[in-house]
N, C-alpha and C positions, 0 to 999 in steps of 0.2 A: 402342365407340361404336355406338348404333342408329341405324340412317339410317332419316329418313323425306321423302321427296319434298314439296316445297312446291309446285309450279309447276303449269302447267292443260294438263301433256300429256293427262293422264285427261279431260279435258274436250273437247278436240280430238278425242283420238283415239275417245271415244262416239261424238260427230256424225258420223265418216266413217266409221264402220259402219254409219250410216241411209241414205249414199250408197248403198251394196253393192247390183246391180243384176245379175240375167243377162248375161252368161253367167258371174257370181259367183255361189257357191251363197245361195240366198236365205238370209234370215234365220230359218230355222225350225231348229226341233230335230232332229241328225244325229247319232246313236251307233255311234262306232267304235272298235274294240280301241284299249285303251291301249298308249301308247306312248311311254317317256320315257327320255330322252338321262343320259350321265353325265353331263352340264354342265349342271348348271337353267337356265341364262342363257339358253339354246335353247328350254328347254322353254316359258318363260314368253315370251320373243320371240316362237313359234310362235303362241302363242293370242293374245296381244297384235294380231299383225300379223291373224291369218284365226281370230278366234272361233271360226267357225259349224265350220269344218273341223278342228279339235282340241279336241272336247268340252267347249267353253267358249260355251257361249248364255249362262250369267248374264253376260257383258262386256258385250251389247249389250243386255241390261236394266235393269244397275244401275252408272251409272256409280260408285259407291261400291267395285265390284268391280273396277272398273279399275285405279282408284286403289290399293288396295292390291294388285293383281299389280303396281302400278309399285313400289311400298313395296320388294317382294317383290323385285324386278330391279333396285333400286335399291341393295337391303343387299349384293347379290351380285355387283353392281359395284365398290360398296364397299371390299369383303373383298379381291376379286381384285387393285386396282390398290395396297390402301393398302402393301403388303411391300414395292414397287417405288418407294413414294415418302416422303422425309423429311416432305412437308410433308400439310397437310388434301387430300383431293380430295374432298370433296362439291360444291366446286363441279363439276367437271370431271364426275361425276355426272349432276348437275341437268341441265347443259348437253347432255348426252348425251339423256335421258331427253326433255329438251325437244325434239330431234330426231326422233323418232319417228314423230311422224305425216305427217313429210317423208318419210322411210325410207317408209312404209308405200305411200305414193302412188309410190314410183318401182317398189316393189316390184309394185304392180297390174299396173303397167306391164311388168315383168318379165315375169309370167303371161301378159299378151297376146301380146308377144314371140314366147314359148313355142311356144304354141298356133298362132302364125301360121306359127311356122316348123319345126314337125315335124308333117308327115303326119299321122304316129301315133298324137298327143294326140287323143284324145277331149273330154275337159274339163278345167275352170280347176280343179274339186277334183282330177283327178287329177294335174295338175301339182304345186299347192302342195302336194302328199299326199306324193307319189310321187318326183318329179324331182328327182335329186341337184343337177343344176345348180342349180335353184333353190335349195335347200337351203343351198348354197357361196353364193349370192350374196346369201342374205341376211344370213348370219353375216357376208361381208366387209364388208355396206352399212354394219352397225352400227359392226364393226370400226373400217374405214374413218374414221367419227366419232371416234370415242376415239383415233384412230392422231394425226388434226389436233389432236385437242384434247393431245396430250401423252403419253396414257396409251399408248406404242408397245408395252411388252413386253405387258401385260396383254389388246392389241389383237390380238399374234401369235399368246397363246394361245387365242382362239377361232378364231380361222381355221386353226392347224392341228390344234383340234380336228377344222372341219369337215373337212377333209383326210382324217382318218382315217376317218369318214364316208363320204366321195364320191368320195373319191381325186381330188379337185380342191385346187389348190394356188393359193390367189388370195391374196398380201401384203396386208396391211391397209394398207399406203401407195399402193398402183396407183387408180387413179381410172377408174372405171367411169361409164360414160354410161347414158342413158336406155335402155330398150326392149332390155336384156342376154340373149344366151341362147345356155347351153352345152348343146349335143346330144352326150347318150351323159355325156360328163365326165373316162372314167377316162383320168388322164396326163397332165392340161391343168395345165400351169402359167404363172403370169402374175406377172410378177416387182415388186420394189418400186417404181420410178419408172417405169411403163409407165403409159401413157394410153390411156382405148378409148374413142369414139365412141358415139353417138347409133345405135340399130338394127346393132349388131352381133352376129354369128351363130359362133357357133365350136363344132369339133365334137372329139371325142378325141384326147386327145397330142398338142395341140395347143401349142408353147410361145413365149410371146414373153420372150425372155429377154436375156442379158446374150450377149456374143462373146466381149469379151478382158475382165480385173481389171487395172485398176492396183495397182499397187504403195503403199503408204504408205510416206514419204519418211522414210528414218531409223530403219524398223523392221523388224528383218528379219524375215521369212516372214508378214508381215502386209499384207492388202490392203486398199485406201483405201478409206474409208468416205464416204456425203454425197453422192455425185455421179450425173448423170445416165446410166445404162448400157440402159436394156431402151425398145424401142420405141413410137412415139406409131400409133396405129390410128386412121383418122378413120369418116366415120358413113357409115353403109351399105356394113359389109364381110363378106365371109363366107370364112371361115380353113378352109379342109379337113383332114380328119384326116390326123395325122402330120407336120403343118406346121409348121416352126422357124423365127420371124423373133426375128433376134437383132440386140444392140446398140442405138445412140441414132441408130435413123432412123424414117423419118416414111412409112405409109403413109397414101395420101391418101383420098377419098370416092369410094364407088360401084367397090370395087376387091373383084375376086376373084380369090381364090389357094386353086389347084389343090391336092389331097391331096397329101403327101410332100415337097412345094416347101421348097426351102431360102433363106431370103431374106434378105440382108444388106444390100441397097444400099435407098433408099429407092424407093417405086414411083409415082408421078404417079398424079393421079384416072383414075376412068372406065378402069380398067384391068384387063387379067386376064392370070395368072401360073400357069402349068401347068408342069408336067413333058414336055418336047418326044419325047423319047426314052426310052425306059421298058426296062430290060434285058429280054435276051431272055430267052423262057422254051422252056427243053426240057424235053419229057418220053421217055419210055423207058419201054417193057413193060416189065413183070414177067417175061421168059423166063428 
């Protein structure tokens, strides 16, 4: 079957490329070495979401090109989820595609994030360019979509495509807040039923994950599937590297937790969580 998009993401998502304002790279023409992923779903995501920054200016001139890069991410959607399912998914598709230009606005919002919160960053292109976290967070946003809408296995295979990319490991069923940003990335994983906040900041090896697996009743060597195990993060928190908050607990707003911290019990707002005592270190000449 050929898929073609009915719906007015291409229409949407034109218009909120004329929004595109400094410190977003203007709308002019910018030529840089190509650069394209095994997985086209990426590649056309990429230029969908930041035209001007992946060699794509004809999107913010003819909405006609939109439309058929969505045609284009639409067949390829398609393909990927139909093995996985008995029945039609064009809707599940549509519905996807129709998401987009929500995807794209939180993803801005990503970039600023970014920017605000490492030093480092020079610019919003070199972020969406350059920045694996970004990268990981945007494959998971779309994920993410297709994970609610049904399509889960077809969901996981793009996030851990991006994984092998970023070496960031984000589940397409965890629910990401607004204003997202992983500094550095490599080791970070963030499990399926985790919850993150609004303005949260997290830096490498960093994992919210699971503690203990239940057991499924009645089968042996098999663990329970469906249920709530990996942690809820609320807004305004900053996870230091090498930090493992495991299990179904709840850290709350305005809370920071120190590098290497190991965290199982839940933490109250307005709080900060270090490592008290830190091994000692000895050194010794060379004699």
């Amino acid at each position: 079957m050929e898929y073609g998009y009915t719906g007015d993401a291409h229409e949407r998502l034109f218009e909120s490329y004329k929004s595109d304002s400094d410190p977003f790279p203007e709308q002019t023409p910018m030529e840089f070495p190509r650069r394209e992923h095994r997985r086209k779903e990426v590649d056309i995501l990429k230029r969908l979401f930041f035209p001007t920054c992946w060699n794509s200016d004809e999107l913010i001139q003819d909405e006609l090109a939109v439309l058929n890069n969505l045609d284009g991410l639409g067949a390829l959607f398609y393909a990927g989820m139909r093995p996985y399912s008995n029945g039609d998914v064009s809707k599940t598709v549509a519905e996807t595609i129709d998401r987009l230009p929500d995807i794209r606005r939180r993803l801005k919002k990503d970039v600023e994030a970014a920017y605000k919160g490492d030093p480092a960053a020079k610019t919003y292109l070199e972020i969406i360019r350059s920045y694996p976290g970004f990268l990981a967070i945007m494959v998971q946003r779309v994920a993410h979509e297709l994970y609610k809408l049904g399509a889960t296995e077809y969901a996981r295979e793009l996030t851990e495509y991006a994984k092998t990319e970023t070496g960031i490991d984000i589940h397409p069923g965890a629910e990401i807040g607004e204003y997202f940003f992983i500094d550095h990335g490599t080791g970070v994983v963030i499990g399926e039923t985790a919850t993150v906040g609004d303005w949260v900041r997290i830096y490498q090896d960093v994992t919210l994950g699971a503690l203990h697996f239940e057991e499924e009743e009645g089968e042996e060597h098999a663990l329970k599937k469906g249920y709530k195990r990996h942690p809820d993060i609320g807004d305004h928190v900053v996870i230091g590297a090498g930090t493992k908050v495991l299990g179904d607990i709840h850290v709350g707003d305005h809370v920071s937790i120190g590098a290497n911290s190991w965290v199982t019990e839940d933490i109250p707002d307005n709080t900060k969580v270090f490592v008290s005592e830190h091994p000692e270190q000895v050194r010794k000449r060379n004699d």
